[in-house]
Every structure is written in C-alpha cells, then in structure tokens.
N, C-alpha and C positions, 0 to 999 in steps of 0.2 A: 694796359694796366687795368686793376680791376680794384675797387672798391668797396667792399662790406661793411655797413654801419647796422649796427642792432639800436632799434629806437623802441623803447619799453613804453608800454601803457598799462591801466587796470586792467582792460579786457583781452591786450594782444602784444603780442611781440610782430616785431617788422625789421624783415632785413630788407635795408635798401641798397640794391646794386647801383655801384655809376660805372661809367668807363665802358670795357671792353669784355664779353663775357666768351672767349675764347681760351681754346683747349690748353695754354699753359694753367689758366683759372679755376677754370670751369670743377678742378677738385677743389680746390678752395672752398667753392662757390656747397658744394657737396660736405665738406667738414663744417663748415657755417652751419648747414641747414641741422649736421647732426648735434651739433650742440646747440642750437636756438630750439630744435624740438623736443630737448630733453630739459625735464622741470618745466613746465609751464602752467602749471598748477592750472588748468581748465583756460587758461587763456588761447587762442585761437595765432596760428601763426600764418603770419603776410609775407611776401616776396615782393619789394617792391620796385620796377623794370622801368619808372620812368627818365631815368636817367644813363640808360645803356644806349652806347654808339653802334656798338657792335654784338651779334651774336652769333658765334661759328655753330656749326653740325655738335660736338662735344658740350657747349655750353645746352644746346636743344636738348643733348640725350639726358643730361644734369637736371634740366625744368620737366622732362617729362615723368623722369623718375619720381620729383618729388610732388610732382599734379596727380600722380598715382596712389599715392601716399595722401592725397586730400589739400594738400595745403591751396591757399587761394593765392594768385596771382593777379599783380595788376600794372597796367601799362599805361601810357597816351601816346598817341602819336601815331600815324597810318603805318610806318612801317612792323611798329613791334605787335600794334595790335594784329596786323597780317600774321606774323609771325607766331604769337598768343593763339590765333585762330588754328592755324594749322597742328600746330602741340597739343592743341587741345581733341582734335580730328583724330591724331597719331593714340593719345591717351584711350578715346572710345573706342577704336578698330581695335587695339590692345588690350581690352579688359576693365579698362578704368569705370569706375562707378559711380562717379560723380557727376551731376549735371555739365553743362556749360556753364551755365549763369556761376554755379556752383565755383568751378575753376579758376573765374575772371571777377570774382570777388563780389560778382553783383549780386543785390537784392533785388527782390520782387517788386517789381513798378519804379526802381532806383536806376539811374546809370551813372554808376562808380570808374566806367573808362571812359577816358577822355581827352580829347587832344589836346594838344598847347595850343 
C-alpha cells in the first residue's frame, strides 16, 4: 500500500510518500506528481521518500522520470539514500541536467539528508 499526502507551504508543495512504492502504485505515485506540478504559482515541488518501506524497479523508473523533470527529492535512511544515489547515476548517464545536490534537495554547505 502506498500513501500520498500533499503538505502545502509558501514556498513549496510536498508529496510525502509512506508505505510501499511498487508497480500496482508507482502510477499513482505518477498522477500525484502530475497534479502537484501543475499550479504552483513559483513554488518549488518536494518528493518526500522518508517514510517508504519499499521500492520496486517501476516505482525507480516513476522517481527518475520525475528527477528528470527537476523536482527535488529527499530521503533518510541507508537503504533509500542508496537507492536515491543510484536514480540519480541512472538520471546523469540519461541526460538529466541537474546537479546531484540539486536532486537530493541539498544546498550548498547544508545536509538536508539524513538518517533516523
């Protein structure tokens, strides 16, 4: 089972995933993003991964599409940030144009991932 909460702010919209982001979801996860990305009047939108148990091959190809796309993503925990790392590897070999830091939501001299 999978989880999508939209938590609004001034400057950003945030979907937080919990649960399980496997292939019955993972378009779910894909319809979410297309209406959280549409209207956001200059606000910046978040993916936020630290509450996923699981993440199948479908849910990866879901995060990388939309890491393509720019949006930030952010994790804690050794196994998603492994996982984060690699999508992000897949995204550069692929075309993507955004930094790393850029992907995983970090700023410059900040670290915004983090374990529990």
């Amino acid at each position: 089972m999978l989880k999508i909460s939209t938590v609004e702010a001034r400057n950003q919209r945030r979907l937080v995933l919990e649960g399980k982001l496997i292939a019955p979801w993972a378009d779910e996860l894909k319809a979410a993003y297309e209406m959280a990305n549409s209207d956001l009047n200059g606000r910046e939108l978040v993916i936020d991964l630290k509450n996923l148990t699981t993440i199948s091959e479908a849910g990866e190809n879901v995060l990388v599409e939309v890491m393509k796309q720019g949006v930030k993503v952010r994790c804690c925990g050794v196994f998603t940030k492994y996982v984060l790392k690699q999508l992000t590897r897949r995204v550069r070999r692929n075309g993507g144009r955004r930094r790393r830091d850029e992907l995983l939501g970090e700023k410059a001299g900040s670290e915004s991932v983090r374990d529990r």
